[in-house]
DRENVOPA-371553 format. One record per residue (C-alpha): residue number from 1; residue in three letters; x, z, y. Coordinates in Angstrom, 2 decimals, padded with zeros to 5 digits. Each point is the difference from the previous one (the first is absolute). Layout:
BEGIN
{pt NUM; ALA; {X; Z; Y}} ...
END
This chain:
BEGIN
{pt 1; UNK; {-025.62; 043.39; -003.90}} {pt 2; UNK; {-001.49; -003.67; 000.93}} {pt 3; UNK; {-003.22; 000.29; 002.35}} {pt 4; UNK; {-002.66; -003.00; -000.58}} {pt 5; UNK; {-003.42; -000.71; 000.02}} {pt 6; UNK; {-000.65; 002.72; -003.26}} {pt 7; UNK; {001.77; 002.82; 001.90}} {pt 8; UNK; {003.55; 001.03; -001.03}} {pt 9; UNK; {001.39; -000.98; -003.12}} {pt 10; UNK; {003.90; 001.11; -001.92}} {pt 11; UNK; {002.05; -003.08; -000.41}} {pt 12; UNK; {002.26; 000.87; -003.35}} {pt 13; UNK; {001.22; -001.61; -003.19}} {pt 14; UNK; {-002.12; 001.43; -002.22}} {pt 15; UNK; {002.08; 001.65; -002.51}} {pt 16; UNK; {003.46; -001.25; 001.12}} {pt 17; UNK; {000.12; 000.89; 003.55}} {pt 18; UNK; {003.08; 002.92; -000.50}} {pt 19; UNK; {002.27; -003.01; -001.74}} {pt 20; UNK; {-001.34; -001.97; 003.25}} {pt 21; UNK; {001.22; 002.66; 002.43}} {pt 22; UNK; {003.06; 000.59; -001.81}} {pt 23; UNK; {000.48; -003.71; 000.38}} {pt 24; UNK; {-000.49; -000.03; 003.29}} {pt 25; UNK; {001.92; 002.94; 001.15}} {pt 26; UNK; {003.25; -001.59; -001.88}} {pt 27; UNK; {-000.45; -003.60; 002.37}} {pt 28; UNK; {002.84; -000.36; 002.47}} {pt 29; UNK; {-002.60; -001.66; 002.11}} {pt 30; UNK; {-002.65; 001.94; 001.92}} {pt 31; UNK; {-003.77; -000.08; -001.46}} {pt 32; UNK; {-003.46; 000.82; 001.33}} {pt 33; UNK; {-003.28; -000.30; -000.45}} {pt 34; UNK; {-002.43; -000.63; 003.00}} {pt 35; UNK; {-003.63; -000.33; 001.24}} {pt 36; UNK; {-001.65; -002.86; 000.85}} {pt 37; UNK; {000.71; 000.79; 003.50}} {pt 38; UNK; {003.70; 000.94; -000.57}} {pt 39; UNK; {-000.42; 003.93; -000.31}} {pt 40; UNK; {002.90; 000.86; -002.33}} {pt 41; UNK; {-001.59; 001.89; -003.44}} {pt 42; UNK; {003.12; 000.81; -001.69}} {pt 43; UNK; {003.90; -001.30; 000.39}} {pt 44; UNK; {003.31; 000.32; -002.54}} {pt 45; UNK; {003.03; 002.24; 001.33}} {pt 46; UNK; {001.75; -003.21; 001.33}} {pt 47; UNK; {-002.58; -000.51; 002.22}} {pt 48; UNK; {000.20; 003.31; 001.42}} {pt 49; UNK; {003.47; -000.44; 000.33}} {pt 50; UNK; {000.26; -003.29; 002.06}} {pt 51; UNK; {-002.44; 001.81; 002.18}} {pt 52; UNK; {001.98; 003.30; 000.39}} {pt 53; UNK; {-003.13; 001.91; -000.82}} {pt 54; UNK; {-001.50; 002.10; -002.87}} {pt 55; UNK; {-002.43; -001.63; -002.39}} {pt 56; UNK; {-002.84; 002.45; 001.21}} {pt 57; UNK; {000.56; -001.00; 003.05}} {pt 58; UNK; {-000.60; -003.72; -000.62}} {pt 59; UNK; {-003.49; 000.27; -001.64}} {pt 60; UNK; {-002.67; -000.98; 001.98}} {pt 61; UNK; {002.46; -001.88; 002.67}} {pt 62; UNK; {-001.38; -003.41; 001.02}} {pt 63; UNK; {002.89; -002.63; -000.46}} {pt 64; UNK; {-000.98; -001.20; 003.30}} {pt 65; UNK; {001.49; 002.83; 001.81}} {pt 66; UNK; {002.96; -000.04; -001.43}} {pt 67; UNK; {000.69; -003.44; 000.91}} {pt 68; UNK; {001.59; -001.26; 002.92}} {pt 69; UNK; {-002.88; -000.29; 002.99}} {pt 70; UNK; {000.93; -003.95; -000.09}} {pt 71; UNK; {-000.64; -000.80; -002.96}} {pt 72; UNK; {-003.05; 002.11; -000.79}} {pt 73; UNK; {-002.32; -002.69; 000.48}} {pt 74; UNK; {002.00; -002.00; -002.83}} {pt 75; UNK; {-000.28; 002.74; -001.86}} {pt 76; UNK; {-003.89; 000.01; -000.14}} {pt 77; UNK; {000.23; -003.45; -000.85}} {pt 78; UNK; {002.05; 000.40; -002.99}} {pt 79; UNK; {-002.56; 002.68; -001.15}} {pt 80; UNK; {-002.77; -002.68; 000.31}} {pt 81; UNK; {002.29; -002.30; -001.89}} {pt 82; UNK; {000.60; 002.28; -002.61}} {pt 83; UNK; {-003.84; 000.41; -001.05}} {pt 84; UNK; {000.31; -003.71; -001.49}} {pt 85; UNK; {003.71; -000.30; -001.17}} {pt 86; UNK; {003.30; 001.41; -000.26}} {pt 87; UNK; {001.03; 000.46; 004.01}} {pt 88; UNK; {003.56; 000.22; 001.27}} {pt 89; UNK; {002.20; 000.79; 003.37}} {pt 90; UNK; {002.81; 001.68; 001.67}} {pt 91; UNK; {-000.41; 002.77; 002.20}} {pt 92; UNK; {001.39; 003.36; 001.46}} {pt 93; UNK; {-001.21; 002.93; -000.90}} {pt 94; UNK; {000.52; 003.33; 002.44}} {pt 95; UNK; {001.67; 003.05; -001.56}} {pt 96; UNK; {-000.03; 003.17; 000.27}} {pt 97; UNK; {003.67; 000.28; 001.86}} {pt 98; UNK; {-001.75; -002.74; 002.56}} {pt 99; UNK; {002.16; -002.67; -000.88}} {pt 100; UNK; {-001.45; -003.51; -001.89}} {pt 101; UNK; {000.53; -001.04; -003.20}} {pt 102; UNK; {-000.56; -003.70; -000.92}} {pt 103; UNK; {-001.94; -000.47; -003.18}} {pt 104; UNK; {-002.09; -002.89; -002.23}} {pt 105; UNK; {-003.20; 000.95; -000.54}} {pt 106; UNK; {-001.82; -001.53; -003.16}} {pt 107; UNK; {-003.73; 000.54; -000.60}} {pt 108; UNK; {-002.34; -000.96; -002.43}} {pt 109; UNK; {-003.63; 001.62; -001.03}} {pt 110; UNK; {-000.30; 001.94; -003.29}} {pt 111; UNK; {-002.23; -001.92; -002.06}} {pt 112; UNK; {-003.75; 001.74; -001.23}} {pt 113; UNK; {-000.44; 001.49; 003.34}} {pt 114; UNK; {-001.54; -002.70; 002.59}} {pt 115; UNK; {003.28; 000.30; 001.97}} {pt 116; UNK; {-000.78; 003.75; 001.19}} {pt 117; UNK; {003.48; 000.47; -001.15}} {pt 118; UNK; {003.39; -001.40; 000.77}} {pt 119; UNK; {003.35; 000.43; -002.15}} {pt 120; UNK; {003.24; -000.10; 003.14}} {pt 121; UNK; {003.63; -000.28; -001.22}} {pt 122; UNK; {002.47; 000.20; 002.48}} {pt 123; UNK; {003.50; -001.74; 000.01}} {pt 124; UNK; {002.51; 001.52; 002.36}} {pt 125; UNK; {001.72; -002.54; 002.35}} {pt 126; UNK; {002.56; 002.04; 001.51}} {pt 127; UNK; {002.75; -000.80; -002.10}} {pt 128; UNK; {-000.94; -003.54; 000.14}} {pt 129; UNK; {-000.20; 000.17; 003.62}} {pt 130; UNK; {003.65; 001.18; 000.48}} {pt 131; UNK; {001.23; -002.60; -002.18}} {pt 132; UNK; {-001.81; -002.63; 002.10}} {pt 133; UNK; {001.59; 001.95; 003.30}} {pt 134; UNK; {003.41; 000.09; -001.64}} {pt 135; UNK; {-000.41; -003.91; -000.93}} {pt 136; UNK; {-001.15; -000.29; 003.77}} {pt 137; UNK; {003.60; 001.58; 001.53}} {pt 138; UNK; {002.10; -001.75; -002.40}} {pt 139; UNK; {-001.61; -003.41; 001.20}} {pt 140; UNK; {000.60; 000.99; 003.65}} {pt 141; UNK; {003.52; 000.78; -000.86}} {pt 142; UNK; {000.43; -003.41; -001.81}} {pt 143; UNK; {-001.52; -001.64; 003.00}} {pt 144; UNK; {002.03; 001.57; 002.45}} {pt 145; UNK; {003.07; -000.83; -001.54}} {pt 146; UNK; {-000.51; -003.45; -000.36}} {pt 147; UNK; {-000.98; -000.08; 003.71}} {pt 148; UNK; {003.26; 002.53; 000.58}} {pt 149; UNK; {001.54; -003.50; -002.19}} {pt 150; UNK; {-001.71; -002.37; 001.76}} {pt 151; UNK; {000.51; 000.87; 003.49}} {pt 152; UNK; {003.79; 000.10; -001.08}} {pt 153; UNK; {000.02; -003.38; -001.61}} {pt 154; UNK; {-001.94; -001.53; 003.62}} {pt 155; UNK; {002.90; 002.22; 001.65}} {pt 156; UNK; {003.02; -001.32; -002.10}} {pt 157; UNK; {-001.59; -003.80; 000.11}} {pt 158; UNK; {-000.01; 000.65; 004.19}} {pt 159; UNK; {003.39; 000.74; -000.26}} {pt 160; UNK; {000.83; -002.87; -001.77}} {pt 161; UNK; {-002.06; -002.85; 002.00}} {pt 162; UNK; {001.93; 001.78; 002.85}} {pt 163; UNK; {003.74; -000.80; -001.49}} {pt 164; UNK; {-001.12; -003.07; -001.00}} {pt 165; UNK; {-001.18; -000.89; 003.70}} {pt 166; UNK; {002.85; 001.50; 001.48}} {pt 167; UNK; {002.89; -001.67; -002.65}} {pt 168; UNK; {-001.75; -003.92; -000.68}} {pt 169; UNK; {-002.68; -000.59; 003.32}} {pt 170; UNK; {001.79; 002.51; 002.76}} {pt 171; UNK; {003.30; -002.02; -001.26}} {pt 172; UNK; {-001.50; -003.39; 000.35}} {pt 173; UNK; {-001.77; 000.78; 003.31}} {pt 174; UNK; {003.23; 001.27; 001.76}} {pt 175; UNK; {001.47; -002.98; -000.90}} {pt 176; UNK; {-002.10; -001.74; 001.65}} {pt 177; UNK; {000.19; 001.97; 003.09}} {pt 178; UNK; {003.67; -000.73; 000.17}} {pt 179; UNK; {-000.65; -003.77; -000.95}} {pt 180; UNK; {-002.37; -000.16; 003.19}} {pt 181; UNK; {002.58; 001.79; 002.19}} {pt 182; UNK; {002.61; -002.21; -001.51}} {pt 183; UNK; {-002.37; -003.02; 000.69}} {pt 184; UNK; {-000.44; 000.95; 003.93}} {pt 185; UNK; {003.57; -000.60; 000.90}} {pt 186; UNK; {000.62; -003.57; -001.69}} {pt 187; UNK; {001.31; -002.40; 001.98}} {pt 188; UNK; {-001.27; -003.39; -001.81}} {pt 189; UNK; {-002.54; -001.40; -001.86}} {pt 190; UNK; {001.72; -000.48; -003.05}} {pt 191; UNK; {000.32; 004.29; -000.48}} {pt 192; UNK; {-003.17; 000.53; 001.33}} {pt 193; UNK; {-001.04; -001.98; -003.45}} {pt 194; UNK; {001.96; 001.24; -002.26}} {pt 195; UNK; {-000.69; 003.81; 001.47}} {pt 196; UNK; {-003.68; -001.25; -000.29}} {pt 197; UNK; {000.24; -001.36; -003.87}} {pt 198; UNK; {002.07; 003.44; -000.60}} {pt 199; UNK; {-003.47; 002.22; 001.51}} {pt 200; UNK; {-002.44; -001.77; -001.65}} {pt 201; UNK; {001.64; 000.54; -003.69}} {pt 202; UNK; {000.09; 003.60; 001.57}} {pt 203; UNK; {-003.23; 000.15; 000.50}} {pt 204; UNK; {-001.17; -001.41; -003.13}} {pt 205; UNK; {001.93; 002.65; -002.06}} {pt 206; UNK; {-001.54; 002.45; 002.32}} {pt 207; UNK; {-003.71; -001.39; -000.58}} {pt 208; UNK; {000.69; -000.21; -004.07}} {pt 209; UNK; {001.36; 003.68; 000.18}} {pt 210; UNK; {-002.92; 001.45; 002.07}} {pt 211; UNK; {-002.23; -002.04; -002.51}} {pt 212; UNK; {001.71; 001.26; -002.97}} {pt 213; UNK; {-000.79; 004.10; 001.36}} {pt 214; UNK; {-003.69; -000.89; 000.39}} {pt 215; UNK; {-000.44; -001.21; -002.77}} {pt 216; UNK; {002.20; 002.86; -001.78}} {pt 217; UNK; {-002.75; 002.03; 001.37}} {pt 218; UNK; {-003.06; -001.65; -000.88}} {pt 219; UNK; {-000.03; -003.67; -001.19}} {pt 220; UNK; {-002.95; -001.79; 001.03}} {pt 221; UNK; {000.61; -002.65; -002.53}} {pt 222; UNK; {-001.46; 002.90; -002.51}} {pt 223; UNK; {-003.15; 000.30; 001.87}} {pt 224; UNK; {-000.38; -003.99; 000.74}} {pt 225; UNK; {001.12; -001.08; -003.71}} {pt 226; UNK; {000.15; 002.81; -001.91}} {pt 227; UNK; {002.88; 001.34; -002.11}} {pt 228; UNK; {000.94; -002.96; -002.23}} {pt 229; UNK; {000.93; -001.81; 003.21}} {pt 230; UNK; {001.75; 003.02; 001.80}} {pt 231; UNK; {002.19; 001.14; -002.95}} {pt 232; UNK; {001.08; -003.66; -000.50}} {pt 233; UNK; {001.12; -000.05; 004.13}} {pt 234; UNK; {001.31; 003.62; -000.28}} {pt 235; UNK; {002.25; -001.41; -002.79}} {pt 236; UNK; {000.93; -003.41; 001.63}} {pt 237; UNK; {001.50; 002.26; 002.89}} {pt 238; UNK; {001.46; 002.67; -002.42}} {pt 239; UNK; {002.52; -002.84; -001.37}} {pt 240; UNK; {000.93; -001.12; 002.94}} {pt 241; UNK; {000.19; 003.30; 001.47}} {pt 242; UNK; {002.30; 002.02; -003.14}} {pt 243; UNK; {000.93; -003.27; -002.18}} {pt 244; UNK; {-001.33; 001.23; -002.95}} {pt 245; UNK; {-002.31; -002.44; -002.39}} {pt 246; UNK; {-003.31; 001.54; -000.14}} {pt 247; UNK; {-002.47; -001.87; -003.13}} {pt 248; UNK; {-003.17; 001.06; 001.09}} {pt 249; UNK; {-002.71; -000.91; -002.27}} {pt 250; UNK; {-003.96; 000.25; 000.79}} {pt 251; UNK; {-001.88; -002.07; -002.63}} {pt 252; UNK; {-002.16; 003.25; -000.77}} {pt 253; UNK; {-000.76; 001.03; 003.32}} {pt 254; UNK; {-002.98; -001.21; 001.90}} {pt 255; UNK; {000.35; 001.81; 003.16}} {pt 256; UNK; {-003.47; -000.64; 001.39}} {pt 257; UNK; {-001.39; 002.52; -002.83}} {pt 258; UNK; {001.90; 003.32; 001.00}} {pt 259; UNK; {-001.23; 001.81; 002.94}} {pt 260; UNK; {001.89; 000.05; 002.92}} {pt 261; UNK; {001.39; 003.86; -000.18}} {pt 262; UNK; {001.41; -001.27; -003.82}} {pt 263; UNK; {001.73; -003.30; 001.94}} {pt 264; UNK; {001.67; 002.04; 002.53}} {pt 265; UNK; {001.20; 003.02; -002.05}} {pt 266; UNK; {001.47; -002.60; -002.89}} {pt 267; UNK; {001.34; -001.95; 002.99}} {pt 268; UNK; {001.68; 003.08; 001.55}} {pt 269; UNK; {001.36; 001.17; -003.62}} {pt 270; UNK; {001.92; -002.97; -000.78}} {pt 271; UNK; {001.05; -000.61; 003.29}} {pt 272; UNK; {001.62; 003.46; -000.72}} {pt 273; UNK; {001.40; -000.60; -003.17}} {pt 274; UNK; {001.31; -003.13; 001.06}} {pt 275; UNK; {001.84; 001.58; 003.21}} {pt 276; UNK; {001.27; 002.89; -002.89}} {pt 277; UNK; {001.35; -003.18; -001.96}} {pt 278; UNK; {001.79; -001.41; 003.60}} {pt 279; UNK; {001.60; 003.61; 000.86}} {pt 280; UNK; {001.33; 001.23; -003.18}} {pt 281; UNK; {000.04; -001.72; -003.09}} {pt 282; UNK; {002.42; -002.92; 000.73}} {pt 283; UNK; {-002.53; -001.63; -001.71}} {pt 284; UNK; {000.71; -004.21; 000.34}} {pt 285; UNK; {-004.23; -000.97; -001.87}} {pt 286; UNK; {-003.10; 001.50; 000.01}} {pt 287; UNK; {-003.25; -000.82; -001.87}} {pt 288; UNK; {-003.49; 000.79; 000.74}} {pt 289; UNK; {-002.28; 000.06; -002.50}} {pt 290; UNK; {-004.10; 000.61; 000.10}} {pt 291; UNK; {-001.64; 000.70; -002.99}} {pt 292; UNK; {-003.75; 000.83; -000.49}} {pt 293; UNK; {-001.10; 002.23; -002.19}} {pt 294; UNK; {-003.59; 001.40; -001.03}} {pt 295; UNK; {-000.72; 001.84; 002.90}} {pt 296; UNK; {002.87; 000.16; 002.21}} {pt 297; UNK; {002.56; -002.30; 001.23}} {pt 298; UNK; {003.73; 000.73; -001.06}} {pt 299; UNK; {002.86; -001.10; 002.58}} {pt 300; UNK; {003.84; 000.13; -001.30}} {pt 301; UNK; {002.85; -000.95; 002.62}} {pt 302; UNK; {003.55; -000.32; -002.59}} {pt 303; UNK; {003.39; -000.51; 001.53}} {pt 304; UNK; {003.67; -000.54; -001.46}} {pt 305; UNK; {001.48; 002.52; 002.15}} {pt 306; UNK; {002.21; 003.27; -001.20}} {pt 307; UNK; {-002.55; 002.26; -000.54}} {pt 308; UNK; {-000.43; 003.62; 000.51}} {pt 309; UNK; {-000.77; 003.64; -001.29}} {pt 310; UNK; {-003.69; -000.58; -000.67}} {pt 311; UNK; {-000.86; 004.10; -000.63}} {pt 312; UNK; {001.99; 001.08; 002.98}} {pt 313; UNK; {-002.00; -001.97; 002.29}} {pt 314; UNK; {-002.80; 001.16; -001.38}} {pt 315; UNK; {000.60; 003.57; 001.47}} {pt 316; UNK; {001.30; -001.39; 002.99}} {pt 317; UNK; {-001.52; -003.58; 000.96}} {pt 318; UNK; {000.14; -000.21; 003.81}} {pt 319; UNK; {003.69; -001.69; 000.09}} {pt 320; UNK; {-001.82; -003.08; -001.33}} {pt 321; UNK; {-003.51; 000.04; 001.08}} {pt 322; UNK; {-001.62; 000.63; -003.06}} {pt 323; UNK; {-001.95; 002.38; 000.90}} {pt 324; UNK; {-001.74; -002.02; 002.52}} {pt 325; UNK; {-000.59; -002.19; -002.33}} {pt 326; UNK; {-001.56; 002.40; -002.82}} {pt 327; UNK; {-001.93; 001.26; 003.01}} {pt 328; UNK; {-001.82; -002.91; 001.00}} {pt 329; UNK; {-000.65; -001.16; -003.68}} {pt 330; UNK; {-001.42; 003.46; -000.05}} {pt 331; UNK; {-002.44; -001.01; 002.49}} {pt 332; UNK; {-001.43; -002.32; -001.90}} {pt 333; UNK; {-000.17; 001.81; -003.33}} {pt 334; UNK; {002.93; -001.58; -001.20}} {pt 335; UNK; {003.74; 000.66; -001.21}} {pt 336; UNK; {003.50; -000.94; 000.51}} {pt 337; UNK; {002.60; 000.66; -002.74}} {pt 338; UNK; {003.86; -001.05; -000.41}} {pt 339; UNK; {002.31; -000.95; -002.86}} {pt 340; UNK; {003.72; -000.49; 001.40}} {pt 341; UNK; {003.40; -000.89; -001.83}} {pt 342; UNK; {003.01; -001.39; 000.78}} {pt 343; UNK; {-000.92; -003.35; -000.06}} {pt 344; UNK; {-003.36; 000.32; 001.92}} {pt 345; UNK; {-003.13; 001.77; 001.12}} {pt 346; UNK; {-003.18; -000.56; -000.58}} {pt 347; UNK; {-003.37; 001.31; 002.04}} {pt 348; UNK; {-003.20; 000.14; -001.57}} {pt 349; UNK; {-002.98; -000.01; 002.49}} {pt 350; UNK; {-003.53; 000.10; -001.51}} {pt 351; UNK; {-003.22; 000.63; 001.71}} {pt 352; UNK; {-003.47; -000.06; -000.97}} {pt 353; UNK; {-002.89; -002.42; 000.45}} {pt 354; UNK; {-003.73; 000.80; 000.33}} {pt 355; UNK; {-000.24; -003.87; -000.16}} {pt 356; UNK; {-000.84; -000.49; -003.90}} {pt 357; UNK; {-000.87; -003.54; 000.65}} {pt 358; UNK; {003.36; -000.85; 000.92}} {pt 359; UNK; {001.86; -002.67; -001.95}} {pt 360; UNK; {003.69; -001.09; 000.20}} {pt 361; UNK; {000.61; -003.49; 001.18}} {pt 362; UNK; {002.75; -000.88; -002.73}} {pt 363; UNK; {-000.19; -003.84; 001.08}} {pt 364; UNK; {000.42; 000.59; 003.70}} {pt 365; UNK; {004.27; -000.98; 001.02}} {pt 366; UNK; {001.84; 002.78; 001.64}} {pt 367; UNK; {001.26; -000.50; 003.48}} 
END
């Protein structure tokens, strides 16, 4: 029954309204018709059942009340939408039990009757809504366990800058202690000199090694220059450092078009692989290749050296770092993948540009 300006009238499908019920009765989605004003005038079984209730006891119900106090007002306002167009929102719905249920609401006016009549169907969202909660928990799990990785990696790193201080600068610096004892109890000129010319090369190793740990932690070159320049000084220092020849080519990079988080996570990769190459491959030349491809930029570091399992590391990667290197190409929406024989290994970094604009610089000479 629809009330309007003629008094009450029946709204039916003249002729087919038992294949209509029968119809909607069978939808796995709840149904109603309402009033102008919301007053529920008839509902489907899966209606009743999302709200716990008997059919009977739905008739006549304004919508409003079943909805949540907050978002009654909304709810009024989709009603006024719904006189003109189709009309559509989430909301939560009390049930019989007390508890919410979390629903879409669709409404739109049955044509022929001035909008004194509404057609509802009603999607339930609680399925939905665990999915999105069990999406939710697996996130926080990822994210604490690359923090749980993270702080471990900043823990192992300490650990290292610490051996590194004590072995090379805590070395160099008690030598010069001693030299400076050693220089208070000359007797002439000529060893206070030489003891001099002895401190001073001391002291220069000292400076170079302290230099070489700072910039082991962050090179400043990178933020001054950007990567180009920083990877070519990186390996100018690696050669000297393990003897190995390092061919490091950049004639498609153009370092002042990647964002800063991409420079220092590629910078932090190959320095990485390239410390992998140093400690266990026996490796005696490297190459370093950049490649750009149609949305991303592709990064392979190939060395002569023995080789290893590639699938066993897979399961276990931490011996060689790889994980911390999958993890911060990960961080950019990017991958890192590795083909290994006997005569050499090869890493495959590629990460994704937003940058569509970007355009390799094939004539620029690598440094």
């Amino acid at each position: 029954m629809v009330s309007g300006r003629h008094g009450e009238r029946v709204v039916s499908l003249k002729g087919g309204e038992p294949a209509y019920r029968m119809l909607v009765e069978a939808m796995s989605e709840g149904a109603a018709t309402l009033s102008r004003n919301g007053a529920v005038l008839y509902c489907n079984r899966r209606f009743a059942e999302l709200l716990c209730r008997p059919p009977a006891k739905i008739i006549g119900i304004a919508v409003q009340s079943l909805v949540t106090e907050t978002e009654r007002d909304r709810f009024e306002t989709l009603l006024a939408e719904a006189q003109k167009a189709v009309a559509k929102g989430e909301f939560n719905l009390h049930c019989a039990d007390g508890s919410l249920v979390p629903v879409y609401l669709s409404l739109n006016r049955f044509r022929g009757y001035r909008g004194q009549a509404l057609g509802m169907v009603i999607t339930d969202l609680s399925e939905q809504k665990r999915k999105q909660a069990a999406e939710i928990k697996q996130a926080e799990a990822m994210h604490r366990l690359l923090l749980e990785r993270t702080l471990s990696a900043q823990e192992e790193e300490r650990r290292r800058i610490a051996r590194e201080l004590h072995d090379e600068a805590g070395q160099l610096l008690t030598s010069l202690l001693v030299g400076l004892r050693t220089l208070e109890g000359s007797r002439n000129l000529t060893d206070v000199k030489a003891q001099g010319h002895r401190l001073r090369k001391i002291t220069a190793q000292a400076i170079d090694e302290v230099g070489r740990l700072a910039r082991g932690l962050h090179p400043t070159v990178l933020d001054d220059h950007g990567l180009g320049v920083a990877l070519s000084r990186y390996v100018t220092e690696y050669i000297k450092t393990h003897n190995i020849a390092v061919d490091l080519k950049l004639s498609e990079l153009d370092s002042s078009t990647l964002p800063s988080a991409v420079q220092i996570g590629l910078y932090r990769i190959l320095q990485e692989a390239l410390t992998n190459v140093a400690r266990h491959s026996g490796a005696k030349a490297v190459s370093i290749r950049f490649a750009r491809l149609a949305t991303a930029l592709e990064v392979a570091v190939i060395d002569n050296g023995c080789g290893f399992d590639a699938e066993a590391v897979a399961v276990s990667s931490h011996r060689l770092g790889i994980q911390s290197m999958r993890e911060r190409a990960a961080m950019l929406g990017g991958t890192v993948s590795l083909t290994s024989q006997r005569r050499g290994t090869k890493v495959l970094v590629q990460i994704p540009l937003a940058n569509q604009d970007f355009q390799p610089l094939v004539g620029r000479k690598s440094t």
